[in-house]
C-alpha positions in Angstrom: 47.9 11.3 28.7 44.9 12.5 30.6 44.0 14.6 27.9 43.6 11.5 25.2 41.5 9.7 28.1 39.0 12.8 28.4 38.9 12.5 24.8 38.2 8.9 24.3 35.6 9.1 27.4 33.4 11.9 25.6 34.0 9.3 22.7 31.9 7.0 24.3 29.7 9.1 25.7 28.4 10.5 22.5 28.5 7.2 21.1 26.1 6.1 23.6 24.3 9.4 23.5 23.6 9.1 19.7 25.8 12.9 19.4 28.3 13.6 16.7 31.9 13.4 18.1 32.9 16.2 16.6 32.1 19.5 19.0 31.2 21.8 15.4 28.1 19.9 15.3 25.1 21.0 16.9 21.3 19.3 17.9 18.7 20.5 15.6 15.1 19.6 16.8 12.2 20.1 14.8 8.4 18.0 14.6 7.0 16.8 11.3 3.8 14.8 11.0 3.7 11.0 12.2 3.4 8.9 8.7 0.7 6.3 9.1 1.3 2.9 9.2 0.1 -0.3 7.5 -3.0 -1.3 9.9 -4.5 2.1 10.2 -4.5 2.7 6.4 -5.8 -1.1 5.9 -8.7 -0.3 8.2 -9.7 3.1 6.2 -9.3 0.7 2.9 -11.3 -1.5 4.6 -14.3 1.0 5.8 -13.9 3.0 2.2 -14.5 -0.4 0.6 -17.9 -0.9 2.9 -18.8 2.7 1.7 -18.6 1.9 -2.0 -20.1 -1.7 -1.8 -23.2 -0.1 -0.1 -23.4 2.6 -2.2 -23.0 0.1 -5.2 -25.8 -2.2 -3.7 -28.1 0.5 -3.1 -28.4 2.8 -6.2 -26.8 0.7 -9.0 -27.7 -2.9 -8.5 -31.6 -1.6 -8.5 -31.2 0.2 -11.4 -29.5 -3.0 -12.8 -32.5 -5.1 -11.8 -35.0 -2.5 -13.1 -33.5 -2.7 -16.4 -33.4 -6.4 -16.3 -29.3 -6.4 -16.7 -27.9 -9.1 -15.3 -25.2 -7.9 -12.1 -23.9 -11.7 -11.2 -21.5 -12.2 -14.6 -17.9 -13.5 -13.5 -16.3 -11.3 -16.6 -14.5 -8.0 -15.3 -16.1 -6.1 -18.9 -20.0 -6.7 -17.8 -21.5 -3.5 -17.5 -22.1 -3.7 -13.7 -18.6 -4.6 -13.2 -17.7 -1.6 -15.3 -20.0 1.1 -13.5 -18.9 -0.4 -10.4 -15.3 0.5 -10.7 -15.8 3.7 -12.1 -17.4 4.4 -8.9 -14.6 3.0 -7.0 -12.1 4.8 -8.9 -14.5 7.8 -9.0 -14.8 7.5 -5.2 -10.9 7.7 -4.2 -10.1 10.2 -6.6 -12.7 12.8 -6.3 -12.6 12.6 -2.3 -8.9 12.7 -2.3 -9.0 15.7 -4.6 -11.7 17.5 -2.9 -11.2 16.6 0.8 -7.5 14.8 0.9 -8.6 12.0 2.5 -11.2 9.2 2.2 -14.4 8.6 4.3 -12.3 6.0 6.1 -9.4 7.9 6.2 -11.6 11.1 8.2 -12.8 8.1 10.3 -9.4 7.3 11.8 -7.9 10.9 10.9 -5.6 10.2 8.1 -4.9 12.6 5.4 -3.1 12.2 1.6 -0.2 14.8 1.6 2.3 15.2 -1.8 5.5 15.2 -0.9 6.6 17.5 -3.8 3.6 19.9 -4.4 1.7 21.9 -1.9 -2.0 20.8 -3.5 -2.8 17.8 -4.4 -2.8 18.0 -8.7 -5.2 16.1 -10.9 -2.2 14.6 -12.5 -0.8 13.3 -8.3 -4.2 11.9 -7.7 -4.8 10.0 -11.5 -1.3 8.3 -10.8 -1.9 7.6 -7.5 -5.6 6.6 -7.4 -5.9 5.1 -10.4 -2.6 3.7 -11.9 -0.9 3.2 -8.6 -4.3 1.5 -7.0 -5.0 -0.3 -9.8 -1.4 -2.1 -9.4 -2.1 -2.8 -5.3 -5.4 -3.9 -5.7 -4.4 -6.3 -8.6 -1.1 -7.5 -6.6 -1.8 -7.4 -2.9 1.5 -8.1 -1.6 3.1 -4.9 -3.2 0.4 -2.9 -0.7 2.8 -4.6 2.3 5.3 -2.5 1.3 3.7 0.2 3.6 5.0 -1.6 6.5 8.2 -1.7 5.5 9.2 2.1 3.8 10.6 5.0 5.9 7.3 6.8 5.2 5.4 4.2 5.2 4.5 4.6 1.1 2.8 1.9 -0.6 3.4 1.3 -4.8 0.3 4.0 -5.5 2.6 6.2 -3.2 5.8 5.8 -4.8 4.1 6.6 -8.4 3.1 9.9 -7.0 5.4 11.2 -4.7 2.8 10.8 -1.7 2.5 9.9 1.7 -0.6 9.7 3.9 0.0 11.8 7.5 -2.0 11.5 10.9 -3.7 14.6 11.0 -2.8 15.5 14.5 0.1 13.4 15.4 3.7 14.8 15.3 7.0 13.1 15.9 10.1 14.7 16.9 13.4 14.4 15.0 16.6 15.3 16.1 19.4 16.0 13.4 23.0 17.3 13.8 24.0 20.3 12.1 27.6 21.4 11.4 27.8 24.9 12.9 28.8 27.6 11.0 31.8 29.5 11.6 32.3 33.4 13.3 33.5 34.9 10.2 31.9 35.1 6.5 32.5 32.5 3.8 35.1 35.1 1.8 37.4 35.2 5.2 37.1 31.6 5.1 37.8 31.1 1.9 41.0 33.0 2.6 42.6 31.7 5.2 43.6 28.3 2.9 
């Protein structure tokens, strides 16, 4: 009897702990970088988006005015509507390529990572840039999801099998591991 109550008490006691019951298990610690959340990558957005409107205002709408073009038209096909997001689109693209991160993202120290590839492809960055941005810029509340994912992914993430990582933050994980046995996998296999 006081061997079912020593049982049931390190029963609760791993319950409590957050431990597997089972003593074949054992604690596996490791770090892996600290996924950034919603605010942090709305603030980049936020500073890359003053970045491209200056640089917009400041070479193209002159060049625009010198030409006698007109840069106020409503419709999304006007050429300065046009040029405009091909630097916007130009702009995420080529700095997330080149530098895997964003002026605003190197501003709070944020960087694009692939979850599947080691480098960053052309193909990764066209989904995610441009098709998946495309889709959160046109529908805003899809770019919540951020908040809400286990890796904090937005749409544009999902479509490329990304994530965007602290640069210098880590966060530990614990996992349990079912130990492996004394003996090879053939004796194993033997003994049933």
């Amino acid at each position: 009897m006081t061997n079912h109550m020593d049982n049931e008490t390190h029963f609760v006691e791993n319950v409590q702990n957050n431990r597997p019951v089972e003593p074949n298990y054992k604690e596996v610690m490791f770090y892996e970088r600290k996924p950034a959340g919603f605010w942090v990558r709305f603030w980049a957005y936020l500073i890359d988006l003053l970045l491209i409107a200056s640089v917009t205002s400041i070479l193209i709408k002159p060049i625009f005015l010198l030409i006698g073009l007109e840069t106020s038209s409503n419709t999304w096909y006007a050429p300065y509507a046009i040029i405009s997001a091909v630097v916007f689109y130009a702009y995420f693209v080529l700095m997330t390529k080149f530098f895997e991160q964003t002026v605003g993202k190197m501003i709070l120290g944020l960087r694009v990572v692939s979850l599947k590839e080691e480098k960053l492809s052309w193909g990764t960055l066209l989904f995610r840039e441009w098709i998946g941005r495309f889709i959160s810029a046109t529908i805003w509340p899809l770019y919540w999801i951020v908040g809400f994912t286990k890796l904090k992914q937005g749409i544009h993430d999902f479509v490329a099998d990304t994530t965007v990582i602290h640069e210098e933050t880590y966060r530990k994980r614990i996992l349990f591991e079912k130990k492996r046995s004394e003996g090879s996998e053939l004796q194993e296999a033997e003994t049933f």
